[in-house]
N, C-alpha and C positions, 0 to 999 in steps of 0.2 A: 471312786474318789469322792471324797464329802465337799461338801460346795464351801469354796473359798468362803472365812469371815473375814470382817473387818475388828482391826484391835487399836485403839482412839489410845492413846497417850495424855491424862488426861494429869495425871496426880498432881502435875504441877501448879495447876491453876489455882489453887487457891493462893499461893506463895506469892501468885505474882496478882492476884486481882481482888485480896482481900477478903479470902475467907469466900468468895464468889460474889460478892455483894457490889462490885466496882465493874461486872462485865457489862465492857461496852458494844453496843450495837453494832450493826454495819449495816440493816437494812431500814428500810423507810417503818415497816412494822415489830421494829424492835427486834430480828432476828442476827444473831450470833454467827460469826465464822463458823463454828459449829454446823451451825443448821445447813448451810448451804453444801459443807461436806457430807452431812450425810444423807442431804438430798441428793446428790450427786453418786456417791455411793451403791442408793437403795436402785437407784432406776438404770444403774449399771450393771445391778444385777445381784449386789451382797444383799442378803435377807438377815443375816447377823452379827449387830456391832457388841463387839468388847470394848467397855469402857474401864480403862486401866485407872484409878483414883487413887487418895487414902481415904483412911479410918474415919477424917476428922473434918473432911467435909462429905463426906456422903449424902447427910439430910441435904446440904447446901445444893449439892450438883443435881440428887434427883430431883429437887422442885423448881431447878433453874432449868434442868436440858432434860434429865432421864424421863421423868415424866411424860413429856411432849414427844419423845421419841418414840417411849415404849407404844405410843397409836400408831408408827410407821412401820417397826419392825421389830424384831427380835433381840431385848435387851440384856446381854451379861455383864457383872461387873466383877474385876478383879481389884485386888488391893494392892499394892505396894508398901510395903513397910519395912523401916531403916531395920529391925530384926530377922526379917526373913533370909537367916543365912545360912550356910552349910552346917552337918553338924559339927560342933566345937568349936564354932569361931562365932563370937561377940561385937558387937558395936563399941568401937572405940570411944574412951570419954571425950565429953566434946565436940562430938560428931553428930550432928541434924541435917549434913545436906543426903540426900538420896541418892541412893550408889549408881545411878546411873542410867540411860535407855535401855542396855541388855536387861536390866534388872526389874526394868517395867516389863517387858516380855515377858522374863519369866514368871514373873506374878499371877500371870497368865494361861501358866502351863498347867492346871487343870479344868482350863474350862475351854479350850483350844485343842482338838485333836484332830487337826487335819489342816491342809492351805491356808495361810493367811497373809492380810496385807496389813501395813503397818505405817500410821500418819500421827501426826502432829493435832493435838487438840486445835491448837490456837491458828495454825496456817491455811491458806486458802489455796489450792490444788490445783481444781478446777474438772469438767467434769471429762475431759477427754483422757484425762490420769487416772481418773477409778473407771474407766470403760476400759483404755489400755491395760491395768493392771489385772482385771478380775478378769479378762477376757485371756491373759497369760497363766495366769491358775488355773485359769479350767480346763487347761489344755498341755496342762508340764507335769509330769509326776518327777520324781527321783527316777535318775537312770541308775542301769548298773555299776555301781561303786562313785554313783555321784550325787549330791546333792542339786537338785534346781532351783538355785534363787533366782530373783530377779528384779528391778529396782528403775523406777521410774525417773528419771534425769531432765535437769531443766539448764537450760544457758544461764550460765552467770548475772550476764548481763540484765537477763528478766526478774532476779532476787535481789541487788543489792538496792539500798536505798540511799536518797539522796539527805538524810538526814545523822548519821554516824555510819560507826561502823556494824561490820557483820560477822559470825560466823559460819563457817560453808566446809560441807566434804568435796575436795576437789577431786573428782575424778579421773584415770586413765585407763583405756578400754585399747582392748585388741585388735585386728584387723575385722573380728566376725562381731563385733560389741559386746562385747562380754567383758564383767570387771577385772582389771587386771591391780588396779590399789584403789583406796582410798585415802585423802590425806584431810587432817582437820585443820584448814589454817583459822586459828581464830580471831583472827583483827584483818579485814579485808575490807577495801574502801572504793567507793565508786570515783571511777576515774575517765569522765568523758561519757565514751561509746563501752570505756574497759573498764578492767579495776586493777589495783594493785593491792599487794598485803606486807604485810611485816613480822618478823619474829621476835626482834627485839626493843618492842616498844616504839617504832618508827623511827631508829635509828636507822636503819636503810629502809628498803623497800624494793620489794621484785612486780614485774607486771603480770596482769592474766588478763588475756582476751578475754573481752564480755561472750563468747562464743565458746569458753571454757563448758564443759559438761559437769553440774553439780547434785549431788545428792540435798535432798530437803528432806530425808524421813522417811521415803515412800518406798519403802523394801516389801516385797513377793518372797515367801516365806515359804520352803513346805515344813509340814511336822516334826520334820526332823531334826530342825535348827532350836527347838525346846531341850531335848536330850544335848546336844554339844554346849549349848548353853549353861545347862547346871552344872556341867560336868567338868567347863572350865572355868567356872565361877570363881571356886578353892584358889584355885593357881593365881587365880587375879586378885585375890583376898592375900595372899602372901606377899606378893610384891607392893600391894597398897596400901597395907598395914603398918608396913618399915617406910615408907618412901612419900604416903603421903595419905596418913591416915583419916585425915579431917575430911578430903575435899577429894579423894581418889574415885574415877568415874568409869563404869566397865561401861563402854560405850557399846553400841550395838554393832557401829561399822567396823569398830577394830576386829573382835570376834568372825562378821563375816569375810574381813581380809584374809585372816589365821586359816579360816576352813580353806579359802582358796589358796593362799601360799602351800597349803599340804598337799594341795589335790583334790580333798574331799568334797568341795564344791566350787559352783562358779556361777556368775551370776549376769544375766543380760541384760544390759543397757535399756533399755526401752526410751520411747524420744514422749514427751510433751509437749504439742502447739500451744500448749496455754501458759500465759503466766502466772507465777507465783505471787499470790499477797500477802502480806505477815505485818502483825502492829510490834515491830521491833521498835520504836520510839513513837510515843505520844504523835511528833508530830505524822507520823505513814497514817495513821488512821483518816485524814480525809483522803488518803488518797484511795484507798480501802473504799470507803461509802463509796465513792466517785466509777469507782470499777464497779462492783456492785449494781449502783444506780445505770449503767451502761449498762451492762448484760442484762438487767431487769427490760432495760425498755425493748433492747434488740431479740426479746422474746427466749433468752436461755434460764428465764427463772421467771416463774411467776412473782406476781406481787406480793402476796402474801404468802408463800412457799408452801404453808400447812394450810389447807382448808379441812381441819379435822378439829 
């Protein structure tokens, strides 16, 4: 078995942070979410991050992040791009947003052949999630006639903020914790100890225990979910073509619901003690340093994280 990599989701960042030029800190040394993920990462055991990007900040990202990492570890980068599609199917006119998380995966699939985990540039993890994760690849191949995924789960309660709203894969696991769905509800609000969400714009509203189990990105991957991936890409190009061509999004959890609704895979829960941080609104970022700053003193991060 090849040693589990790590695959960074990255291409968004410019979109949201100005070209890269607006990323803001979280450490006392000008160090990035980034950093602390793939500090966390490296000493977990991955020796090789994929950074998923575009075209058109490339210069931007390696003299902001890839540079400084390429002294920790082993750096690849894949592209993402609104053309990268099947053959005979085009980019609708009109269309700039990016087809989706499956699609950043796939961007990936040739420089990826073997385990992989899969995280969110901007979100904060933590490091008992890439010790859990990469300690589960190195130790799941594919069984016979089944695929091994596997996905690291946080309580509700520990992602939403108290600042707007959020979106969240609401998870439902089996008696042995294995995924049994994943659902996307996208407007979920902190509520107390809980939260509740909405689908119709906050015309009603349904409750979920803070105690709910959620997906943040952190999928256990083996090689094989590259090949189902392309291969249902097509299919999700037909329907979102007609249905909702500008803004249609092959997500990454839907895909891996489909494999398990068939059979062909299933995927284990895995638990995280740690909490989740994310600058989902301006205002979360002091609460971001503030965590940061704790973990720094209480000795789970040095001061200056790079001495290199």
């Amino acid at each position: 078995m090849n040693k589990p990599v790590l695959v960074v989701m990255a291409a968004g960042m410019g979109s949201r942070y100005g070209g890269l030029k607006q990323i803001d800190p979280v450490g006392s040394h000008g160090q990035l979410i980034i950093d602390y993920s793939i500090y966390d990462a490296v000493r977990a055991g991955f020796e090789t991050v994929v950074f998923v990007i575009k075209h058109e900040i490339e210069d931007a990202f390696k003299e902001a992040i890839g540079a400084r990492m390429e002294k920790i570890c082993k750096v690849k980068y894949a592209y993402q791009e609104l053309n990268d599609l099947p053959e005979g199917y085009s980019v609708p006119e009109g269309r700039s947003k990016p087809w989706g998380t499956c699609h950043a995966i796939l961007a990936a699939r040739k420089v990826v052949d073997g385990p992989f985990a899969v995280v969110n540039a901007d979100d904060y993890y933590g490091p008992d999630a890439f010790k859990t994760i990469y300690d589960y690849l190195s130790t799941h191949e594919d069984s016979e006639g089944c695929y091994e995924f596997s996905m690291v789960g946080y309580l509700l309660g520990n992602t939403v903020t108290e600042h707007g709203h959020v979106a969240r894969g609401v998870c439902v696991e089996d008696e042995n914790n294995y995924l049994v769905s994943v659902t996307e509800r996208t407007r979920i609000e902190k509520e107390g100890e809980d939260a509740r969400y909405t689908e119709d714009d906050g015309a009603t509203w349904h409750p979920l225990s803070g105690n709910t189990i959620v997906s943040m990105n952190l999928w256990g991957l083996s090689a094989s979910f590259m090949a189902e991936a392309e291969a249902r890409f097509g299919a999700f190009l037909d329907k979102a073509l007609v249905e909702n061509p500008l803004k249609g999004e092959y997500f990454l959890p839907s895909v891996i619901s489909a494999l398990i609704e068939e059979g062909k895979a299933r995927a284990k829960v895995l638990r995280s003690a740690d909490k989740w941080y994310g600058v989902t609104y301006q205002a979360d970022k002091p609460v971001v340093v503030a965590a940061i700053a704790e973990k720094t003193a209480a000795g789970v991060y040095p001061d200056k994280l790079w001495e290199v």
